[in-house]
C-alpha positions in Angstrom: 93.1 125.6 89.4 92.6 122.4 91.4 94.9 123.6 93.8 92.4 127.0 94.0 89.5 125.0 94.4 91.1 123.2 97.5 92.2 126.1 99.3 88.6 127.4 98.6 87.2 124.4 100.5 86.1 122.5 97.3 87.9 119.3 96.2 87.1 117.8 93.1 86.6 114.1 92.3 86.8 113.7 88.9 89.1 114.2 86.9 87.5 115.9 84.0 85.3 117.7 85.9 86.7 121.2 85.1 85.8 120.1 81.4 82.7 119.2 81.9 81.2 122.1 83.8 82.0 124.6 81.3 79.3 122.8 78.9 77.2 123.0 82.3 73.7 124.6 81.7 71.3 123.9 84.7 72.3 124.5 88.2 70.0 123.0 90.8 69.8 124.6 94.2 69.0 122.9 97.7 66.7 124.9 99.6 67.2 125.1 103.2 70.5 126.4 104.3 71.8 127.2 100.7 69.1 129.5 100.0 67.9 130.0 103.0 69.5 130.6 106.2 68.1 127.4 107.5 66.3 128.9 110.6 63.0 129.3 110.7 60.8 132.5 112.5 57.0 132.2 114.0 55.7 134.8 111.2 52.7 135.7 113.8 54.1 135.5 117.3 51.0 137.6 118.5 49.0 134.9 117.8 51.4 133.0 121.0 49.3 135.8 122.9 46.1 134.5 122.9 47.1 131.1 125.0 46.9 131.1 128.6 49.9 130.4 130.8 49.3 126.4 131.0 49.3 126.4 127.4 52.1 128.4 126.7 54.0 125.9 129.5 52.3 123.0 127.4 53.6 124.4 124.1 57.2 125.5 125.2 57.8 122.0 127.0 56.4 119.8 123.6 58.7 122.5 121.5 62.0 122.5 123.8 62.1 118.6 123.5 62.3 118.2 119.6 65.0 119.3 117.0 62.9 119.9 114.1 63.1 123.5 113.2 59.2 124.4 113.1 59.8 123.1 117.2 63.0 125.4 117.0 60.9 128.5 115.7 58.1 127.9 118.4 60.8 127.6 121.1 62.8 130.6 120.4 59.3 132.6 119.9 58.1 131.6 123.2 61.4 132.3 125.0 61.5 135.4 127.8 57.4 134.3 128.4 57.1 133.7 132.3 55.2 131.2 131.1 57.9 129.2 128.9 59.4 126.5 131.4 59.7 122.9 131.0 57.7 120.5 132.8 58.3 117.3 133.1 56.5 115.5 129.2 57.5 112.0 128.0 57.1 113.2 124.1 56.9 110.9 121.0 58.2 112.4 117.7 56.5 111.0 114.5 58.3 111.6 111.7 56.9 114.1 109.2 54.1 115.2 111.7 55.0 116.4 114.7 55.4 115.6 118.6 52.8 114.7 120.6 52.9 113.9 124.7 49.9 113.1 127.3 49.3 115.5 130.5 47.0 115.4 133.1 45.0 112.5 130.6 44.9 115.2 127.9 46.9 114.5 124.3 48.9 116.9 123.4 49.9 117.8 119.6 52.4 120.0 118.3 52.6 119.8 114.6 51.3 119.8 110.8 47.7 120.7 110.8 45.9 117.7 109.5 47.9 115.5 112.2 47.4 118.1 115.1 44.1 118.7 114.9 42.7 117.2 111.5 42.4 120.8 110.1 43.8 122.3 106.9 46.8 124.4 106.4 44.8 127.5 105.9 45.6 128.5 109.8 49.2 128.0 109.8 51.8 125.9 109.0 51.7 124.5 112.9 49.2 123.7 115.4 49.3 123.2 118.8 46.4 120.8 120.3 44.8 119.7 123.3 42.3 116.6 122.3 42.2 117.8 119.0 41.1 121.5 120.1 43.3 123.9 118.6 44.8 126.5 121.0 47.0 128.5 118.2 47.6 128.0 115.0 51.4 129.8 113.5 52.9 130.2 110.7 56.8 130.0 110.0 58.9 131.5 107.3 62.7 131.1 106.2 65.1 134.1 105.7 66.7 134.1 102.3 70.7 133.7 102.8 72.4 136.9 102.5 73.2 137.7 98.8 71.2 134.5 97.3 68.6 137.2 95.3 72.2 138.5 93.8 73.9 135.4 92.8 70.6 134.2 91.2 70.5 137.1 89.1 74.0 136.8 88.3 73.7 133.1 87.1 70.2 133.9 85.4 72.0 136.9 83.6 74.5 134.3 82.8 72.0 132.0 80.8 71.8 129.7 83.5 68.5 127.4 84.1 68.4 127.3 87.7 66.1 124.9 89.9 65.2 124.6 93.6 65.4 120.6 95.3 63.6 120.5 98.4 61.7 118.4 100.1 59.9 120.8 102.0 55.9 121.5 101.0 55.2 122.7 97.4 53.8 125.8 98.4 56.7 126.7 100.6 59.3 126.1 98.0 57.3 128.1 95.4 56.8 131.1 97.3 60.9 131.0 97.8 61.2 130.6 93.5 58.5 133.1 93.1 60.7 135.9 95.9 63.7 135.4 94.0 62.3 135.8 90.5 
């Protein structure tokens, strides 16, 4: 069985853990990239529309520069604009709210609301802002990983008590429980 397990890309630590995860019960569940695809989408990319081209430069430029993948959504939604180039931005990430730069003596903010603009969430999930002006407001979802809905049912069917970890925003992670029962 161990020998399975390896082959199967799981190696086991412990000893007795073959006996011990038959008395198993609750299974908890990361969130992002086990049961979701880990990539997030702009959910209203027509809102991108109402910007003019010096914001939509602005925005891509801010987006392109940072890793995090609400800045990965905004990127890839503004890519193929005429508009979406980089300029040249010295950006400063702050952990947990966004990326900000200066242009032209104008700050720029990319980011949660409350940081971005001092708004609430209501408008999206991500703000862009020029001195605390908001130019769009977006919101991104997560795709559930192909067959998660079916291997919840399975383990629920099963008897299992199954929990989602994340450390993503309550309502985020609710919504996701609530879609897959």
């Amino acid at each position: 069985m161990l020998t399975q397990l390896r082959r199967a890309g799981v190696f086991v630590r412990v000893g007795d853990f073959l006996d011990r995860v038959r008395s198993m019960t609750q299974i908890v569940f990361d969130k992002t990239g086990t049961l979701t695809t880990g990539m997030l989408e702009v959910a209203n990319p027509a809102a991108l529309e109402s910007l003019s081209e010096r914001d939509i430069t602005l925005l891509y430029s801010i987006a392109a520069r940072s890793a995090h993948p609400k800045s990965v959504a905004v990127r890839r939604a503004l890519e193929g604009h005429p508009a979406a180039r980089l300029i040249e931005l010295d950006t400063k990430e702050q952990t947990g709210y966004g990326t900000s730069a200066e242009h032209g003596g104008q700050e720029l903010r990319m980011g949660s609301p409350r940081w971005a603009a001092d708004i609430s969430a209501d408008g999206g999930d991500v703000v862009f802002a020029i001195d605390g002006d908001v130019r769009v407001a977006l919101h991104t979802d997560e795709q559930l990983r192909p067959g998660a809905r079916a291997e919840i049912d399975r383990l629920e069917a099963e008897g299992y008590e199954l929990v989602i970890l994340s450390g993503d925003s309550p309502s985020r992670v609710v919504s996701l429980g609530a879609g897959l029962g």
